[in-house]
C-alpha positions, 0 to 999 in steps of 0.5 A, spaced: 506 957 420 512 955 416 509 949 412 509 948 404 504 946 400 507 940 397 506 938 405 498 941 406 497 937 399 501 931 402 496 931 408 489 932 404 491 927 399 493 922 405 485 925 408 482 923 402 485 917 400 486 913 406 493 911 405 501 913 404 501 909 399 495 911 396 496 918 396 503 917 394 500 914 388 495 920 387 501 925 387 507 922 384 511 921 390 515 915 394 511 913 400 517 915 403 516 922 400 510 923 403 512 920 409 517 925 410 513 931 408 508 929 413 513 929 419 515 936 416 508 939 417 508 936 424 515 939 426 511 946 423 505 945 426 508 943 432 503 937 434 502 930 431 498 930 426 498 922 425 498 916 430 500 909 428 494 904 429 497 896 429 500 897 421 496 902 419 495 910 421 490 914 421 490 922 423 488 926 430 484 931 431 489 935 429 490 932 422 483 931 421 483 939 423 488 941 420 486 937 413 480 941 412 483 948 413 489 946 408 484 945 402 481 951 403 489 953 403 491 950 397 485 953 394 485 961 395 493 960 392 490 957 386 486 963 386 492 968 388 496 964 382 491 966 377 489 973 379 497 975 378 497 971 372 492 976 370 496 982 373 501 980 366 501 983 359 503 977 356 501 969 358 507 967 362 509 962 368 510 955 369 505 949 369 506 942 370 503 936 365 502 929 366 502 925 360 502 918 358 508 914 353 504 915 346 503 923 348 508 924 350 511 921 343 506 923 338 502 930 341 507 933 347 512 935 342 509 939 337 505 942 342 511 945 345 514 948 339 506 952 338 506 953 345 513 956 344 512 960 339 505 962 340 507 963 349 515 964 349 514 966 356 509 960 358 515 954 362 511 947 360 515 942 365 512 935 364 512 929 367 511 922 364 506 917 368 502 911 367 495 912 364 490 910 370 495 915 374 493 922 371 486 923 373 490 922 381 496 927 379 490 932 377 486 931 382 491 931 387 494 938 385 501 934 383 500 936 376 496 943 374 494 938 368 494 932 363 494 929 357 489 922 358 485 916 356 478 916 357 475 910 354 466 910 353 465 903 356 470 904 362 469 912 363 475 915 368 471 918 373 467 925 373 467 930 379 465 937 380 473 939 382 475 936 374 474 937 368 475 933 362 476 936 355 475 931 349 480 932 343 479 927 339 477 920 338 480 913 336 479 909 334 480 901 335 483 896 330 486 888 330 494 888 330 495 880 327 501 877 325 502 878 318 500 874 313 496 870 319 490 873 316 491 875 308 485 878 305 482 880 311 479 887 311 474 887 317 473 882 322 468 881 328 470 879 335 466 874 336 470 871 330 477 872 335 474 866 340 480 862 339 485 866 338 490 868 343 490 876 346 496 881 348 491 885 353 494 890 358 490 887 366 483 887 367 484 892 372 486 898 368 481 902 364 484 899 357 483 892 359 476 893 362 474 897 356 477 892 351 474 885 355 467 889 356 467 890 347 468 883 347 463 880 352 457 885 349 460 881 342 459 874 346 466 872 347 471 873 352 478 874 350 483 868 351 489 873 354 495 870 354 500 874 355 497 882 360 502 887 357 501 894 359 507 897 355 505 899 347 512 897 343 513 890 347 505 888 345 507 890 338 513 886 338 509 880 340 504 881 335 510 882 330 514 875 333 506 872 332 505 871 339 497 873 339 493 879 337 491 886 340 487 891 339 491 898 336 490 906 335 494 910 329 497 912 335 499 906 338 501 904 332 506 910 331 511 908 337 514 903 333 515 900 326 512 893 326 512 888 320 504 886 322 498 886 319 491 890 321 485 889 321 478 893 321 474 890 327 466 891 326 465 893 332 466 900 334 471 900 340 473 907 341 478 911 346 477 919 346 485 923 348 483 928 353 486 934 357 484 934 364 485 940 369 483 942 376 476 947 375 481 951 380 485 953 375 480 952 368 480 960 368 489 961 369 491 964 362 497 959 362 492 953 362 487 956 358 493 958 353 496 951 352 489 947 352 488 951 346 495 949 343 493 942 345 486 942 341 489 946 335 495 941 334 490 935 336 485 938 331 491 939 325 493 932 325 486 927 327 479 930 326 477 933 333 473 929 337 466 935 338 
């Protein structure tokens, strides 16, 4: 049969997520990408392998066969791709990485400049993506690892195909208006009960963690404004608009004239490196999380 794997990884991620629109999610592709890659396989496979129900597919027997024997493809290719690896003298190939905007302003560009000089046969092809879209792009095969959030009070999900390797802890400030709160150094967040917030939506990993923080402290957040983007919430904090929660390395995106404040409670999130337990023992892979966790080790306190 003369199909692909992005075409078999199209068909197991529609099997598991249900939808073209969420597999689309999960691998980073339009739903028209997908869509296209579905029909490509079925003009290989030479039989349909989905069928229209009302406003809605749902795949034939064929699909659903078809599904089963395409995970174990994916797998034994993973397989072969890391025992050529081994066959080399030296750590090369190609890995793609997903990565959200802080990383990829603060960690991706040191890491490239070890990898490089540590691996110059080692190609990293990156791939920006929102946060609470890297676990779906590993999962999924659409990214050979990533770089993510992992937040204790709204964890990303386990399995037993992933792994989640923790690099190092933050943890969470109040950005202020300057001057709004001059000899400030600590606040509680029961303390912040009329103030009005800048929080990305609750239905993101950081918006639940942050909401649970203040529910546990007895006050739920007056969110004003749901702003998911770093810079253009810390724009707002400066302009005097409302206050936000904030890391080091939020804080590194942009040089903002405001002011910030220890909380009294600990709210953390950890950066983690996330791959597939299919690919743990490639050499490439383990090559660059060792590059990630040096540079994450040399510029913050690790997190183990």
């Amino acid at each position: 049969m003369d199909w692909t794997s992005a075409q078999l990884r199209s068909l197991v991620e529609l099997t598991r997520r249900g939808t073209i629109t969420a597999a689309a999610r999960a691998l980073g592709y339009t739903p028209g990408g997908v869509s296209q890659q579905i029909a490509a396989l079925e003009k290989a496979a030479g039989m349909e392998l989905l069928r229209r129900v009302g406003r809605r597919v749902e795949l034939t027997d064929a699909g659903r066969t078809l599904s089963r024997h395409a995970e174990r493809i994916l797998s034994t290719e993973a397989e072969a791709v890391e025992a050529l690896e081994r066959t080399r003298h030296e750590i090369s190939g190609v890995l793609q990485v997903g990565l959200f905007a802080t990383a990829a302003a603060e960690l991706l560009p040191p890491a490239l400049q070890e990898a490089r000089r540590a691996h110059p046969g080692l190609t990293v092809q990156s791939r920006d993506m929102d946060v609470d879209e890297v676990h779906d792009a590993v999962a999924s095969g659409a990214v050979d690892l990533a770089l993510g959030l992992d937040y204790p009070d709204v964890p990303i999900p386990r399995e037993p195909t992933l792994r989640v390797r923790r690099l190092y802890r933050e943890r969470f400030s109040l950005a202020v208006p300057a001057g709004s709160m001059a000899g400030r150094e600590v606040i509680g967040l029961a303390e912040t009960q009329e103030l009005g917030w800048i929080l990305p939506s609750a239905d993101s990993y950081y918006g639940r963690a942050v909401r649970t923080a203040c529910r546990r402290a007895g006050v739920e957040p007056r969110v004003q404004h749901e702003v998911t983007d770093t810079a253009a919430t810390l724009a707002l904090v400066e302009a005097g608009i409302g206050v936000s929660t904030v890391t080091d390395l939020m804080l590194g995106l942009r040089a903002s004239r405001l002011d910030v404040v220890r909380l009294r409670e600990r709210i953390e999130r950890h950066i983690v490196v996330m791959f597939r337990s299919s690919v743990e023992h490639r050499p490439t892979v383990t090559a660059l999380v060792d590059v990630l966790r040096a540079v994450s080790g040399a510029r913050h306190d690790p997190a183990d």
